[in-house]
C-alpha positions in Angstrom: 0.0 0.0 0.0 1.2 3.3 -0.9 1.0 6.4 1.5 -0.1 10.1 0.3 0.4 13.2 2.0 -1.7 15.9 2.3 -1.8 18.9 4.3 -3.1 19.0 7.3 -6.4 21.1 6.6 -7.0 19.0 3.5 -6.9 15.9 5.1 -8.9 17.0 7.5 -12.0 18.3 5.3 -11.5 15.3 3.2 -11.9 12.9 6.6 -14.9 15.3 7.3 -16.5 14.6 3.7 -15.8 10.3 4.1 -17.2 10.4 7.2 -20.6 11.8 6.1 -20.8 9.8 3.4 -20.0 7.1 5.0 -17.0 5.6 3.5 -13.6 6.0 4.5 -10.5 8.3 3.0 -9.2 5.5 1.3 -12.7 4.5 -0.6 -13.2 8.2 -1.5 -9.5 8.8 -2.7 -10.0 5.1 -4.6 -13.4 6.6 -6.1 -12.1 10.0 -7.1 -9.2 8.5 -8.8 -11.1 5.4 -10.6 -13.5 8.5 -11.9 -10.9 10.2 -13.4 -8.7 7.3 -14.7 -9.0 7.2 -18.6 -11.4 4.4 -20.0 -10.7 1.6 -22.2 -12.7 2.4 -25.3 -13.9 -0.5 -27.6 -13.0 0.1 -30.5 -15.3 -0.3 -33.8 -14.7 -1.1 -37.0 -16.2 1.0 -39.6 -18.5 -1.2 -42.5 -17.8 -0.6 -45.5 -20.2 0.9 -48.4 -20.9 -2.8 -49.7 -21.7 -3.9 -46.5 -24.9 -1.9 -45.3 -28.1 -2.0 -46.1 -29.8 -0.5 -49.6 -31.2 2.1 -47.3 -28.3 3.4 -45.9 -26.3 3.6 -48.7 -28.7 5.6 -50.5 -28.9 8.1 -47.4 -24.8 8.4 -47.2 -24.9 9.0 -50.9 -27.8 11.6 -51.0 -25.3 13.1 -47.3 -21.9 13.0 -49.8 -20.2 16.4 -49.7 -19.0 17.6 -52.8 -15.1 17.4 -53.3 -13.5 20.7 -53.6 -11.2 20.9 -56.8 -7.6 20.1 -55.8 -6.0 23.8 -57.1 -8.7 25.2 -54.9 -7.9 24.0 -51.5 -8.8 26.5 -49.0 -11.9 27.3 -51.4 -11.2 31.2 -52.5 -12.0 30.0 -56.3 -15.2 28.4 -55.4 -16.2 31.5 -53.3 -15.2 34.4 -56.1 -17.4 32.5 -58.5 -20.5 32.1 -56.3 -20.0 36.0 -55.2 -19.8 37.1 -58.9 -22.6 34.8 -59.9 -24.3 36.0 -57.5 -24.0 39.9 -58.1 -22.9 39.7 -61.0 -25.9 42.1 -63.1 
C-alpha cells in the first residue's frame, strides 16, 4: 500500500466529507481516482459501403459532400465564382 500526504487542513475536510458519506478516506481517494482514470474504449470497426443495407447507402450517398477541386484548397476559387454569380448584373 502506498502512503499520500496531504496537508493538514485537506486531510482533514476530506476525513470530514468520508465520514458523512459514509466511506472512508481510502474509498473516497480510490473513487475519485477510478472517476478520473481514462477508460478503455472499444474500439469499432467501420462497414464498409458494400456492406450496409440498400437504405443506408442511399442516405450516405444523398449526405456526400461535394469534393473541392484540388487547385482550390482553401476554397477562394469556389467563393469568387458564387459572389460574382451572384452579383454579378
Amino acid at each position: 500500500m502506498a502512503t499520500i500526504s496531504l496537508n493538514t487542513s485537506l486531510y482533514i475536510e476530506a476525513q470530514n466529507y468520508a465520514q458523512r458519506h459514509n466511506m472512508s478516506i481510502d474509498e473516497w481517494v480510490s473513487s475519485l481516482i477510478l472517476r478520473f482514470l481514462p477508460t478503455k474504449k472499444e474500439k469499432y470497426k467501420m462497414k464498409s459501403m458494400d456492406e450496409l443495407s440498400p437504405e443506408l447507402q442511399q442516405l450516405i450517398g444523398f449526405a456526400k459532400p461535394i469534393v473541392a477541386n484540388t487547385d482550390d484548397i482553401n476554397g477562394d476559387k469556389a467563393r469568387m465564382e458564387y459572389l460574382t454569380e451572384k452579383y454579378e448584373q
